[in-house]
TORSENU-413443 format. One record per atom (N, C-alpha, C): residue number from 1; residue in three letters; atom name; x, y, z. Coordinates in steps of 0.05 Angstrom, whole numbers, m for minus. Layout:
BEGIN
    i   aa  at       X       Y       Z
  NUM  ALA  CA       X       Y       Z
...
***
This chain:
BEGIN
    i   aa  at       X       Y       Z
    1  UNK   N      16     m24       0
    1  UNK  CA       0       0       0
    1  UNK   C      17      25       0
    2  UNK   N      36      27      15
    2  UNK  CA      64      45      19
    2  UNK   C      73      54     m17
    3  UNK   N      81      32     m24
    3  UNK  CA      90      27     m54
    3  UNK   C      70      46     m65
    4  UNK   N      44      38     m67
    4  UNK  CA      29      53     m83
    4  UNK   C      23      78     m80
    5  UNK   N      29      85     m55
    5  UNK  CA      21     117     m57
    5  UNK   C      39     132     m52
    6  UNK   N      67     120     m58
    6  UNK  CA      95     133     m65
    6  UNK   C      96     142     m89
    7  UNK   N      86     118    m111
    7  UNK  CA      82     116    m139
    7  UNK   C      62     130    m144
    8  UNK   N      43     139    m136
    8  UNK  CA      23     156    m148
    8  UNK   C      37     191    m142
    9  UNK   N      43     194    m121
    9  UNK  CA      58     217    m116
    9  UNK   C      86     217    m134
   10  UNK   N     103     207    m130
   10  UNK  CA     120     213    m165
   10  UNK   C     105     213    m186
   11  UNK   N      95     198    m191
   11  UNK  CA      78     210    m228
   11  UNK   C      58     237    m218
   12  UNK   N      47     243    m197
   12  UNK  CA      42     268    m197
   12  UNK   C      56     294    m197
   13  UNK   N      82     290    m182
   13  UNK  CA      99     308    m188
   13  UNK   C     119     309    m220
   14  UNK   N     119     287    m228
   14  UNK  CA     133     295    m254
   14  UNK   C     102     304    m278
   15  UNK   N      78     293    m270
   15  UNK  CA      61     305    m284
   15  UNK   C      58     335    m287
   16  UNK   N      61     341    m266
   16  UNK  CA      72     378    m256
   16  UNK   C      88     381    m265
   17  UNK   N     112     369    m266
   17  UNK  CA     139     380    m269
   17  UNK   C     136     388    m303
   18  UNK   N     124     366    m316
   18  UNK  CA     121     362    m351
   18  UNK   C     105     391    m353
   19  UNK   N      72     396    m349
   19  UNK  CA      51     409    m348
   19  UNK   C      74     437    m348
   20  UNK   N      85     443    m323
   20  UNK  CA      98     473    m324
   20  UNK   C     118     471    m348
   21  UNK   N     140     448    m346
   21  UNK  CA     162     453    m374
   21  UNK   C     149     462    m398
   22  UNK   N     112     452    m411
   22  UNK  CA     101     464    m428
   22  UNK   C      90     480    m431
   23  UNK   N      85     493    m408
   23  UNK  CA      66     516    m400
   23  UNK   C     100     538    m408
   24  UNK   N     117     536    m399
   24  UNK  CA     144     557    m403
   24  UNK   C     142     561    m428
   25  UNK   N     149     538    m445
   25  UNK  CA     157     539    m472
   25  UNK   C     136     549    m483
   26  UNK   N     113     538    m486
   26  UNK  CA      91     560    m505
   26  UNK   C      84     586    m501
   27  UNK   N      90     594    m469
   27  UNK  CA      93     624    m464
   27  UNK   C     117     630    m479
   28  UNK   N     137     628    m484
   28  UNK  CA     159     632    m491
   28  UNK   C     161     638    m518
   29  UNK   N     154     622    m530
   29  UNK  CA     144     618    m564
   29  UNK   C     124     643    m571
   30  UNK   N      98     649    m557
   30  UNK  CA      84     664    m552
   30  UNK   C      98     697    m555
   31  UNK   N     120     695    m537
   31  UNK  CA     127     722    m525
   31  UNK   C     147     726    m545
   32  UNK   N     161     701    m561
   32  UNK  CA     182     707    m592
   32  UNK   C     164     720    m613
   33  UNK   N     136     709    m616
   33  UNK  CA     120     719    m637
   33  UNK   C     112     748    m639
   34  UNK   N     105     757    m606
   34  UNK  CA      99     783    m603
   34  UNK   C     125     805    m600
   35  UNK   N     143     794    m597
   35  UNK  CA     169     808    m604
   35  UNK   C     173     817    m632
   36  UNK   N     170     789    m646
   36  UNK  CA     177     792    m681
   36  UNK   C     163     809    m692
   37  UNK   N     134     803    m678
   37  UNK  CA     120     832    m700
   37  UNK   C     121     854    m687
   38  UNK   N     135     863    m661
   38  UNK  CA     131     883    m655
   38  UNK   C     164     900    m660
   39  UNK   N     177     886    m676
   39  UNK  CA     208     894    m682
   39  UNK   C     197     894    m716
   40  UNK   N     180     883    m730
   40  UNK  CA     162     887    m748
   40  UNK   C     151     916    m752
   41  UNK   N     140     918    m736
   41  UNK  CA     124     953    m736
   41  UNK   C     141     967    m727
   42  UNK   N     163     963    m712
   42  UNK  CA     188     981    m716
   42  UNK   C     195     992    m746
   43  UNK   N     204     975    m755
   43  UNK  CA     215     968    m781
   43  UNK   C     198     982    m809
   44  UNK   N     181     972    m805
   44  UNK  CA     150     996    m813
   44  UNK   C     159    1021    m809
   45  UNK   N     152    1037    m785
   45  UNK  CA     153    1061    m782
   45  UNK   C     183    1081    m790
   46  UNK   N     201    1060    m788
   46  UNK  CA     223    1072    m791
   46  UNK   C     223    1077    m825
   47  UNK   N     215    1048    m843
   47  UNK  CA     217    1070    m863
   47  UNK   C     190    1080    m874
   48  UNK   N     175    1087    m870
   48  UNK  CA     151    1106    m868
   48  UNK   C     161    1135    m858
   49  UNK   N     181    1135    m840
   49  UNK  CA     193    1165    m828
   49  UNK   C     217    1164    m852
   50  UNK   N     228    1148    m855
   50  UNK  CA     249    1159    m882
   50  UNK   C     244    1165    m911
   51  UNK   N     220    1146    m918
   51  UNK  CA     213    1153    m935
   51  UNK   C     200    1180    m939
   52  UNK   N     182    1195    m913
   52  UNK  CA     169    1216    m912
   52  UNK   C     198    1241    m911
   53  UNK   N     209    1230    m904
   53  UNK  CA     229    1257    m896
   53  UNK   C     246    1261    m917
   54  UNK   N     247    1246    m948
   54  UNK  CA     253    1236    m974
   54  UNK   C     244    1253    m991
   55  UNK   N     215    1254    m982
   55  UNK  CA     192    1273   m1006
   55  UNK   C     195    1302   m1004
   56  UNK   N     195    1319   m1015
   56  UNK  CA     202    1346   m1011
   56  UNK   C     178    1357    m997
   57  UNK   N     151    1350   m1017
   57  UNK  CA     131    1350   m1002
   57  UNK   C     118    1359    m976
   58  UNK   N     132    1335    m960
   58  UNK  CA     119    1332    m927
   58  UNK   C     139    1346    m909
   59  UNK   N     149    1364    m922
   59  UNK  CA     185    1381    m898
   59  UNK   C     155    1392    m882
   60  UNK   N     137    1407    m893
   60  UNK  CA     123    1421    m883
   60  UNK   C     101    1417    m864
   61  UNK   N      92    1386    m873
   61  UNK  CA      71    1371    m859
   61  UNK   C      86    1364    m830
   62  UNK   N      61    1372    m809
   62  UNK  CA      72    1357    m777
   62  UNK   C      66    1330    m784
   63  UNK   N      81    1312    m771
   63  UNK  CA      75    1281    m774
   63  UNK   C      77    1278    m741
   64  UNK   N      58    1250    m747
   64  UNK  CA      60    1238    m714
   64  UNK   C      80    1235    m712
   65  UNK   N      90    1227    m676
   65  UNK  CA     114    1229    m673
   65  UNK   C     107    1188    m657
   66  UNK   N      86    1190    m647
   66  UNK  CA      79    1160    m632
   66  UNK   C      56    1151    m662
   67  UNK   N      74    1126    m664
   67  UNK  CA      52    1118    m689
   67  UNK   C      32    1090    m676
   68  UNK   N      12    1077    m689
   68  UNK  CA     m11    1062    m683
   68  UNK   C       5    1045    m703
   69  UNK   N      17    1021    m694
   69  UNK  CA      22    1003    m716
   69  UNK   C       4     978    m708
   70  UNK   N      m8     963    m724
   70  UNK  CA     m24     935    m718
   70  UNK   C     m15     913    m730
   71  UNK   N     m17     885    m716
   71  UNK  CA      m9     867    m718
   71  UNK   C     m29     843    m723
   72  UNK   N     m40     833    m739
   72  UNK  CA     m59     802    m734
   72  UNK   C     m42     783    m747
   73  UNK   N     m50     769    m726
   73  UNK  CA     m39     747    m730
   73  UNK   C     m62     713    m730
   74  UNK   N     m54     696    m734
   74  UNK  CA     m73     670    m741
   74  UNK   C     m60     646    m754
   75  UNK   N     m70     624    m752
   75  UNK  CA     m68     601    m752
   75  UNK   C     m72     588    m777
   76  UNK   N     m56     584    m793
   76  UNK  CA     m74     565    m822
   76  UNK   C     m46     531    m826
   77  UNK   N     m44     537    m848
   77  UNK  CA     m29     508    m845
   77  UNK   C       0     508    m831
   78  UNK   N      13     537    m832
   78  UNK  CA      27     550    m814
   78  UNK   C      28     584    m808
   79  UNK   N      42     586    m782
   79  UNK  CA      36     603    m766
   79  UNK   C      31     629    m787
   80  UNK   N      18     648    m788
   80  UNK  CA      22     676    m802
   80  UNK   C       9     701    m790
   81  UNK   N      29     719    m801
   81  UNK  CA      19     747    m788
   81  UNK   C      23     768    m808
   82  UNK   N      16     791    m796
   82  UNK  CA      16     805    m813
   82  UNK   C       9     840    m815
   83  UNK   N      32     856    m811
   83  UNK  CA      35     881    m798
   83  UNK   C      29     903    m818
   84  UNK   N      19     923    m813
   84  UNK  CA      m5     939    m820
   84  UNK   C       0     975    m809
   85  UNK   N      m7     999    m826
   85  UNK  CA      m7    1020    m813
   85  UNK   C     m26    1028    m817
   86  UNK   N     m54    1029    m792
   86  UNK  CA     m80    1033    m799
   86  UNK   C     m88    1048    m806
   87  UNK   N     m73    1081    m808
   87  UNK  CA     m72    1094    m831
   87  UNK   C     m83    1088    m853
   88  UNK   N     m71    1075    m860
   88  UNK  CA     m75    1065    m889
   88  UNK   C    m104    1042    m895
   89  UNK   N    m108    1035    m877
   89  UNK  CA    m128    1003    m872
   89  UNK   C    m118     987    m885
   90  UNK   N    m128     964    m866
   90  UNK  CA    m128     932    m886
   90  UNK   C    m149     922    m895
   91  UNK   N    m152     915    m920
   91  UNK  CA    m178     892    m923
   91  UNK   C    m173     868    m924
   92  UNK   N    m194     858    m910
   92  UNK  CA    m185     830    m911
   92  UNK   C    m215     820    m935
   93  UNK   N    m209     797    m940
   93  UNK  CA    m222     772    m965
   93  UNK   C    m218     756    m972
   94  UNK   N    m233     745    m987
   94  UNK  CA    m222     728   m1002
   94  UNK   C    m209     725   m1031
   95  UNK   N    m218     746   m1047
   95  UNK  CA    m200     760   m1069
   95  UNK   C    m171     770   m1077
   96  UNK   N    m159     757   m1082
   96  UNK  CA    m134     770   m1094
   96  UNK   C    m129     796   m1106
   97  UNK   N    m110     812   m1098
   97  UNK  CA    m108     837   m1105
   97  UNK   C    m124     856   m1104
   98  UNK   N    m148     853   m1088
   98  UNK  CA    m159     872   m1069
   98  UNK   C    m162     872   m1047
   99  UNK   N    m150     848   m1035
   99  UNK  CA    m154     855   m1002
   99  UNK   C    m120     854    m999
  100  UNK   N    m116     861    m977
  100  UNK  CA     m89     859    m973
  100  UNK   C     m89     835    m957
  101  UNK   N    m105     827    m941
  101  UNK  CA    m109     796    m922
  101  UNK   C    m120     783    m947
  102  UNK   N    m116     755    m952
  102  UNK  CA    m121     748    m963
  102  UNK   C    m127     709    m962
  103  UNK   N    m156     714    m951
  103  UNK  CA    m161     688    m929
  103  UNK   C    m177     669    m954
  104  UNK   N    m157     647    m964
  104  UNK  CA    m169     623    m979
  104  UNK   C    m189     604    m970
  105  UNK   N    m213     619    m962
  105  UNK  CA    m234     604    m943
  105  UNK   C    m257     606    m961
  106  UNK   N    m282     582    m971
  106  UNK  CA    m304     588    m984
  106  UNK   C    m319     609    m967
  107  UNK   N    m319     606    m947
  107  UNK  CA    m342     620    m925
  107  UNK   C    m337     645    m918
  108  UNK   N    m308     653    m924
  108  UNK  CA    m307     687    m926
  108  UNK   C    m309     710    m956
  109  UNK   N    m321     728    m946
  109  UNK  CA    m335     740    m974
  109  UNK   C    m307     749    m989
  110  UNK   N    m308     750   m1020
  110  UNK  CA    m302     768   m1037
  110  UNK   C    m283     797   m1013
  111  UNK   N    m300     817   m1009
  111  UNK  CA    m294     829    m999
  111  UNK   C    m304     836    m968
  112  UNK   N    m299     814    m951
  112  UNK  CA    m307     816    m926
  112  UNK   C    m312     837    m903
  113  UNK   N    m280     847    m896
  113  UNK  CA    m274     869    m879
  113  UNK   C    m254     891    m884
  114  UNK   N    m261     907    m861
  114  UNK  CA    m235     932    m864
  114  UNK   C    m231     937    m844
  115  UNK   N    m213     940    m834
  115  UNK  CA    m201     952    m805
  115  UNK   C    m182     971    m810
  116  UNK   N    m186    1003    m793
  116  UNK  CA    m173    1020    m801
  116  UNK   C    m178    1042    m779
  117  UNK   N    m156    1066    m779
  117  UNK  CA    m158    1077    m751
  117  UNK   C    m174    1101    m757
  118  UNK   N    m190    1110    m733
  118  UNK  CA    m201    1129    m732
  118  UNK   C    m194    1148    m709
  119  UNK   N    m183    1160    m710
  119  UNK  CA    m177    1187    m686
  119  UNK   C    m159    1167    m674
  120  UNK   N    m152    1158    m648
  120  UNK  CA    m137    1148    m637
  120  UNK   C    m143    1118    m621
  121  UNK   N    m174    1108    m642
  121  UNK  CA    m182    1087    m639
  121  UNK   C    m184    1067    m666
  122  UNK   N    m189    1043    m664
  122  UNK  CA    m182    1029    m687
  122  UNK   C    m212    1018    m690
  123  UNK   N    m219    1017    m722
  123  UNK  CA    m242    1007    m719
  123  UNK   C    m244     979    m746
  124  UNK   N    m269     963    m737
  124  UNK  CA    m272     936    m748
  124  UNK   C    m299     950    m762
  125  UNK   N    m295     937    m790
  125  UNK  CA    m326     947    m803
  125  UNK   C    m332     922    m826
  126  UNK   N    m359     908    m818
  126  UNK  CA    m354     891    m838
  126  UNK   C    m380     898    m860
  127  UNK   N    m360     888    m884
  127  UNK  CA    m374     908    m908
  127  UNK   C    m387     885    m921
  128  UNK   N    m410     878    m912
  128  UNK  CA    m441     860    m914
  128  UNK   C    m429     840    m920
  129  UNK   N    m408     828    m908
  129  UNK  CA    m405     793    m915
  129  UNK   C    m429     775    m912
  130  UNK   N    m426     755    m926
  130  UNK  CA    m459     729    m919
  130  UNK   C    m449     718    m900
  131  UNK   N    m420     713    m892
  131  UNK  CA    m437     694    m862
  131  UNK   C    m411     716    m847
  132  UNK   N    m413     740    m837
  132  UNK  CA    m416     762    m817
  132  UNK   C    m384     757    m813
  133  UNK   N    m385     778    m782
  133  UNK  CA    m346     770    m770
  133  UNK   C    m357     780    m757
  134  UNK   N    m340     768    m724
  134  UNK  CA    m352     765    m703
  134  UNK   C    m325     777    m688
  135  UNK   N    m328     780    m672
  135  UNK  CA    m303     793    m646
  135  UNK   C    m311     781    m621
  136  UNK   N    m295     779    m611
  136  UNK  CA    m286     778    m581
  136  UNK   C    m269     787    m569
  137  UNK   N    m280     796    m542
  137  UNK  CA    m270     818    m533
  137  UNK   C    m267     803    m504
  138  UNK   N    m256     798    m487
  138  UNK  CA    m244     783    m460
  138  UNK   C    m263     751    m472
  139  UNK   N    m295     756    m456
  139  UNK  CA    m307     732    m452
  139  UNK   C    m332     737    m468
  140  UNK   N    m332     764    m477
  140  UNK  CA    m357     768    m494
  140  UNK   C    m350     767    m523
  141  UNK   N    m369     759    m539
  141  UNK  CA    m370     755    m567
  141  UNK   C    m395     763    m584
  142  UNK   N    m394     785    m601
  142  UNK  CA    m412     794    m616
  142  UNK   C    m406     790    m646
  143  UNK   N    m431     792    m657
  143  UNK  CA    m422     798    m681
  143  UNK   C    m424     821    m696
  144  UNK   N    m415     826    m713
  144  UNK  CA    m407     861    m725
  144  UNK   C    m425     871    m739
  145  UNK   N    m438     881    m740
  145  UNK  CA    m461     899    m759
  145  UNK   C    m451     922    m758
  146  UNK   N    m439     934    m787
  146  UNK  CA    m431     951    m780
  146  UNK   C    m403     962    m790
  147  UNK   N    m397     978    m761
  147  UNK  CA    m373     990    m759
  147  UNK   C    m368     987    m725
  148  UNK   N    m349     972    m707
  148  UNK  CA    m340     968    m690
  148  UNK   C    m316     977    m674
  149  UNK   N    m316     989    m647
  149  UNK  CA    m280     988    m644
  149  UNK   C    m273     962    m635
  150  UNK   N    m245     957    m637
  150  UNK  CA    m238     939    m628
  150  UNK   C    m208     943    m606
  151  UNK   N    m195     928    m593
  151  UNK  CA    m174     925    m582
  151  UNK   C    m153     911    m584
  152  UNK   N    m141     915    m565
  152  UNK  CA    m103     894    m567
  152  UNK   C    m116     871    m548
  153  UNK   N    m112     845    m565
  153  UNK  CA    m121     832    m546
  153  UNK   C    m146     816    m568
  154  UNK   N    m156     830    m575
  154  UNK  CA    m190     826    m590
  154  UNK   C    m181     800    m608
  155  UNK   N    m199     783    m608
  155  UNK  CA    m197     762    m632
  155  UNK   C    m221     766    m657
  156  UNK   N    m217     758    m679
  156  UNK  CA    m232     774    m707
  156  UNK   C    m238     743    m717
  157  UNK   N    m266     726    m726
  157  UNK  CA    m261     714    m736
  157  UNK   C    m278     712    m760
  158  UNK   N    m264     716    m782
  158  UNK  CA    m274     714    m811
  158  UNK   C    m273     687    m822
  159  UNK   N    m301     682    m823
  159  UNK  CA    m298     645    m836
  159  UNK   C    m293     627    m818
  160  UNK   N    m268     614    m824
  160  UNK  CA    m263     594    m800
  160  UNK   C    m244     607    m789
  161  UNK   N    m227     631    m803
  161  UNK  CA    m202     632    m791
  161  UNK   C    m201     657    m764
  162  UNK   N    m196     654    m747
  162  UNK  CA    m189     666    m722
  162  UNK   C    m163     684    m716
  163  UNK   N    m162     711    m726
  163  UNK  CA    m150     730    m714
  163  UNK   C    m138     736    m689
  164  UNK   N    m121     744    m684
  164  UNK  CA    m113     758    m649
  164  UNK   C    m103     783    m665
  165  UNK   N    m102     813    m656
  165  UNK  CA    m103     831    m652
  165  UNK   C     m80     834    m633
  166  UNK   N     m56     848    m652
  166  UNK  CA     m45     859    m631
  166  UNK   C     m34     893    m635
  167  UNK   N     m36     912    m617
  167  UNK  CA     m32     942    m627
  167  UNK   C      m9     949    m616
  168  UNK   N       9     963    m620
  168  UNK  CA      30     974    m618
  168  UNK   C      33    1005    m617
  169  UNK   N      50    1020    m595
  169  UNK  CA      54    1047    m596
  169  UNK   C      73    1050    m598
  170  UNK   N      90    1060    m617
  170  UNK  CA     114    1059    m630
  170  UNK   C     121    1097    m632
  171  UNK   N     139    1096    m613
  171  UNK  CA     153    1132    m616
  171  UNK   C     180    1127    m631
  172  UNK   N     171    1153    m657
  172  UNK  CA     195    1140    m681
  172  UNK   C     211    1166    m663
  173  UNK   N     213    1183    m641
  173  UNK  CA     237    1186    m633
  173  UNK   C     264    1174    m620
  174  UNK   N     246    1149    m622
  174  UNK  CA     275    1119    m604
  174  UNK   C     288    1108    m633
  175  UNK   N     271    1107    m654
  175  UNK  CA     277    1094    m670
  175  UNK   C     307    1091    m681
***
């Protein structure tokens, strides 16, 4: 009886011991991805400020000095992401060469969504897809009619495929 409940307590502690070694590593992996794209939107801004400071143009224009760079990222046959100045917006779809996302799913429309910044908030607007895009936001989940804000953090899912949202405040005076 001794035996056995020696043996159940070692495989409980190495069951722990396993459980945390993978709980590290996928945080870890996790925290490489959000690095990469956020040395990504570095990389962005920097030449977006060189290129602007290039044009004879913009000597005159104020430019931000803290820029809104965005990051989504998602899951398909491998990992992908994909960095953005919402400035500009992204569309996402299913069409080639008009969306800049470009999600090979039957169930997402032609021209599904757009996400793009407004004043110093970012917004989700989905432009009448047939089967909608939905957000979540901590534990709640709606779907979009509309024009939506969204957050860092927010998951987007168009079709099958599932978004994470990540935002970035980038001051191109460190750069």
């Amino acid at each position: 009886m001794k035996n056995i409940t020696t043996l159940i307590i070692i495989i409980a502690v190495l069951s722990c011991a396993g459980a945390s070694i993978f709980l590290a590593v996928r945080s870890n992996r996790r925290k490489n991805r959000i690095l990469d794209m956020y040395n990504a939107a570095r990389k962005l801004v920097k030449e977006q400020n060189l290129n602007a400071s290039l044009r004879e143009d913009d000597r005159n224009k104020k430019r931000e000095r803290v820029r809104m760079i965005v990051a989504l990222s998602w899951k398909q046959a491998e990992r992908e992401s994909f960095v953005f100045d919402p400035l500009e917006g992204v569309r996402i779809g299913r069409e080639n060469g008009v969306n800049n996302v470009v999600i090979p799913d039957q169930e997402v429309s032609l021209r599904h969504c757009v996400l793009y910044r407004k004043g110093r908030s970012l917004v989700l607007e989905d432009l009448r897809s047939t089967n909608g895009t939905t957000v979540t936001h901590g534990l709640r989940s709606c779907r979009v009619r509309g024009a939506v804000y969204v957050y860092n953090g927010d998951k987007i899912r168009v079709g099958s495929t599932e978004m994470l949202l990540h935002v970035f405040w980038i001051d191109s005076a460190y750069l």
